[in-house]
C-alpha positions in Angstrom: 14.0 -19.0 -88.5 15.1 -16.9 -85.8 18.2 -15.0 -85.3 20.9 -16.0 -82.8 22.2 -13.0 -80.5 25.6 -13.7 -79.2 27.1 -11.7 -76.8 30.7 -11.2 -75.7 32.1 -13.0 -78.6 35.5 -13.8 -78.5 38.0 -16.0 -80.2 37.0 -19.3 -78.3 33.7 -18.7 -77.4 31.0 -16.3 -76.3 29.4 -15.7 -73.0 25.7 -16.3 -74.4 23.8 -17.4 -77.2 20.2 -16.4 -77.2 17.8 -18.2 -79.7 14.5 -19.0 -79.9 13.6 -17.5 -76.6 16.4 -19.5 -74.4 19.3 -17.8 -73.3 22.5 -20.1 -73.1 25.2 -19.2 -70.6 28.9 -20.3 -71.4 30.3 -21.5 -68.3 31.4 -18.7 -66.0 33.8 -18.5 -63.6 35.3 -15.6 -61.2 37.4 -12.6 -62.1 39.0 -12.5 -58.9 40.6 -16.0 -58.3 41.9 -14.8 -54.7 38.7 -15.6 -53.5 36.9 -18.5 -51.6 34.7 -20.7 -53.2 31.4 -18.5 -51.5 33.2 -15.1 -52.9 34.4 -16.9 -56.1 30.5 -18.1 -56.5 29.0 -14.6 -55.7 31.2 -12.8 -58.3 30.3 -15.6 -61.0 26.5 -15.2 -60.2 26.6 -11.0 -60.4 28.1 -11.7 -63.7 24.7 -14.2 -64.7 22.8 -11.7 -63.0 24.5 -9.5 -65.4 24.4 -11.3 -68.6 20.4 -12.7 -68.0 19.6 -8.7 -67.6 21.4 -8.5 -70.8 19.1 -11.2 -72.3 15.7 -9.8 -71.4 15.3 -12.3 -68.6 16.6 -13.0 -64.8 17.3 -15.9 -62.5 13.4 -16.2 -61.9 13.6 -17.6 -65.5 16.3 -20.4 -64.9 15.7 -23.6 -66.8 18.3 -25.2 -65.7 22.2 -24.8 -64.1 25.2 -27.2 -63.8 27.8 -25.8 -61.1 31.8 -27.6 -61.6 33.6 -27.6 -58.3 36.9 -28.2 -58.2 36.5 -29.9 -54.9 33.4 -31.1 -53.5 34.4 -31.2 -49.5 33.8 -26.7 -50.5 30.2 -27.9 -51.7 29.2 -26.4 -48.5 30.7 -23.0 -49.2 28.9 -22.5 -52.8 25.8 -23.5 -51.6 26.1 -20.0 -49.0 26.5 -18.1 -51.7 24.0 -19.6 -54.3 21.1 -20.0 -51.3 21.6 -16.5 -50.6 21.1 -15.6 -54.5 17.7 -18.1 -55.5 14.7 -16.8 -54.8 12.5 -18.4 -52.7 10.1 -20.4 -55.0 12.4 -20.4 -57.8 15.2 -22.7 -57.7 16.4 -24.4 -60.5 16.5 -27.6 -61.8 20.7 -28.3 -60.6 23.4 -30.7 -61.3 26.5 -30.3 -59.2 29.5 -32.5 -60.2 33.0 -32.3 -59.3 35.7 -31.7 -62.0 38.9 -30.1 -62.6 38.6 -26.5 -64.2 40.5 -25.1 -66.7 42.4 -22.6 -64.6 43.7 -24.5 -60.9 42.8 -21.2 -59.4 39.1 -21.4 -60.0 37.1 -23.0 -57.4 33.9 -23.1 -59.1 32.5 -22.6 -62.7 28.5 -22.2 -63.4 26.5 -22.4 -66.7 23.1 -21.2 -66.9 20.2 -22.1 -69.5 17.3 -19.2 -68.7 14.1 -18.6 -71.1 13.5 -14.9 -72.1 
């Protein structure tokens, strides 16, 4: 059986499990709130740039990412940032869905699932 890697652990959660070869990306969401939606989804994707390094792996190596707006008529401003981040050739599978985030200053939150 293989281990489980867990990184970032805190009291609620961690920012990624990795098991088995598939790294699993809590949702993540902006450190700097005073953002746009297009800044607040450029900061969140350094960070799974970031975390995916961490891992062994990068977003060539996305499975699969679900992206929470807080208000879809901004769609158009995430997608700026996130089509300047994929690579050409390697965009994920995607679900985008409107919701309401935890924190009413967050515009967008992303979870990642990448193999290694």
């Amino acid at each position: 059986m293989s281990d489980i890697k867990r990184v970032n652990v805190g009291k609620r959660l961690s920012d990624m499990a990795v098991h088995n070869g598939v790294a699993y990306l809590a949702g993540q969401v902006a450190d700097d709130v005073r953002q746009d939606i297009t800044g607040q989804t450029a900061q969140i994707l350094a960070t799974i740039d970031r975390l995916l390094a961490e891992a062994g792996t990068d977003k060539t190596r996305i499975l699969m990412t679900q992206i929470f707006v807080a208000n879809m008529k901004e769609f158009d401003g995430m997608n700026k940032a996130w089509d300047a981040w994929v690579p050409e050739g390697y965009a994920p599978p995607r679900a985008t869905i409107e919701a309401r985030l935890a924190n009413a200053d967050y515009k967008v939150e992303i979870v990642v699932t990448a193999a290694v």
